[in-house]
N, C-alpha and C positions, 0 to 999 in steps of 0.2 A: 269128784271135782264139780263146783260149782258152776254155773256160766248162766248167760241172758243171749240169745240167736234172737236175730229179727231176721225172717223170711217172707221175701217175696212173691206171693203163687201165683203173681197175677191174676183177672180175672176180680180186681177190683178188692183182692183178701189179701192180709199180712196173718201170719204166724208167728207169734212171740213165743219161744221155746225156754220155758223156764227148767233148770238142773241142780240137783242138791244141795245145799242150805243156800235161800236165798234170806239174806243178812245186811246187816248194816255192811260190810266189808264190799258188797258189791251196788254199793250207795251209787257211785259214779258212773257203771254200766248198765243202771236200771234208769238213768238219768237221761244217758243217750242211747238209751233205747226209747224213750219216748221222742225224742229226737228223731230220730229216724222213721219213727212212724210218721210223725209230724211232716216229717220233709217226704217221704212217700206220700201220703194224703195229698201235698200239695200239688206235686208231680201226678198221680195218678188219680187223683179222685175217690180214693180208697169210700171202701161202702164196711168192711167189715173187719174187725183186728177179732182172732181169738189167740186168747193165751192157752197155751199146752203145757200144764202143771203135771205131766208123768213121773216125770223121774224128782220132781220136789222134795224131799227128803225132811224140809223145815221152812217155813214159813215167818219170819219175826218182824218186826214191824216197820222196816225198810222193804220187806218184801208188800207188806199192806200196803205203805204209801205209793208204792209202784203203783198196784193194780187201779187205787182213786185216781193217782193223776192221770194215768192211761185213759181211763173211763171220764173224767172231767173233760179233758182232751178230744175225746170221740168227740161230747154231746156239745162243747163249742164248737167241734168243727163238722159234727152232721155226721158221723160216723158211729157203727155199733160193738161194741165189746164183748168177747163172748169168754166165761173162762170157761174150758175143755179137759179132759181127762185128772179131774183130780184125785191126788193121793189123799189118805187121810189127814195128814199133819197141817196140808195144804187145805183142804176144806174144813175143819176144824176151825186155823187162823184164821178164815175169810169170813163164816161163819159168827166166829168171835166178832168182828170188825164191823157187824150189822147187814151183811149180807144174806139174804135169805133166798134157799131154792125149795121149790116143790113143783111138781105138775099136777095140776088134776088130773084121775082115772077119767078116762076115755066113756062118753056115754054109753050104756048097754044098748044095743039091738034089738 
């Protein structure tokens, strides 16, 4: 089953819990799930949204346009986006979509 959770941890952090194919089909709850963040933020002063992409199964690009407007949405409103635990299919998509992760190794000692 597919679904979008938006949770509240207080402490100034939301949790967007993304679940199997996230698709054009869930156009509408990826919509007011930026809503919700939105009206959190404004209620709470939200400092951090990350999205938990575990159980993502598929990624297409209703799922992309989520994660831009969520993240546009942060940097008008002063908040930071983090996405968290991704599957392959899920980083792959994002990846595709011009996202790029890496860390640097840690200096030697």
């Amino acid at each position: 089953m597919s679904g979008v959770d938006v949770v509240d941890r207080g402490g100034r952090e939301i949790v967007v819990f993304l679940s199997g194919d996230i698709d054009g089909t869930l156009t509408e709850q990826l919509h007011d799930a930026v809503d919700r963040v939105a009206t959190l933020e404004r209620i709470g002063g939200l400092q951090h949204a990350i999205v938990d992409m575990h159980r993502v199964t598929e990624l297409d690009d209703a799922g992309v346009a989520f994660l831009h407007e969520l993240t546009e949405r942060g940097r008008a409103a002063g908040f930071t986006v983090s996405f968290a635990s991704m599957t392959g299919p899920a980083h792959r998509a994002v990846e595709a979509a011009g996202w790029t992760f890496f860390e640097p190794s840690p200096p030697l000692r």
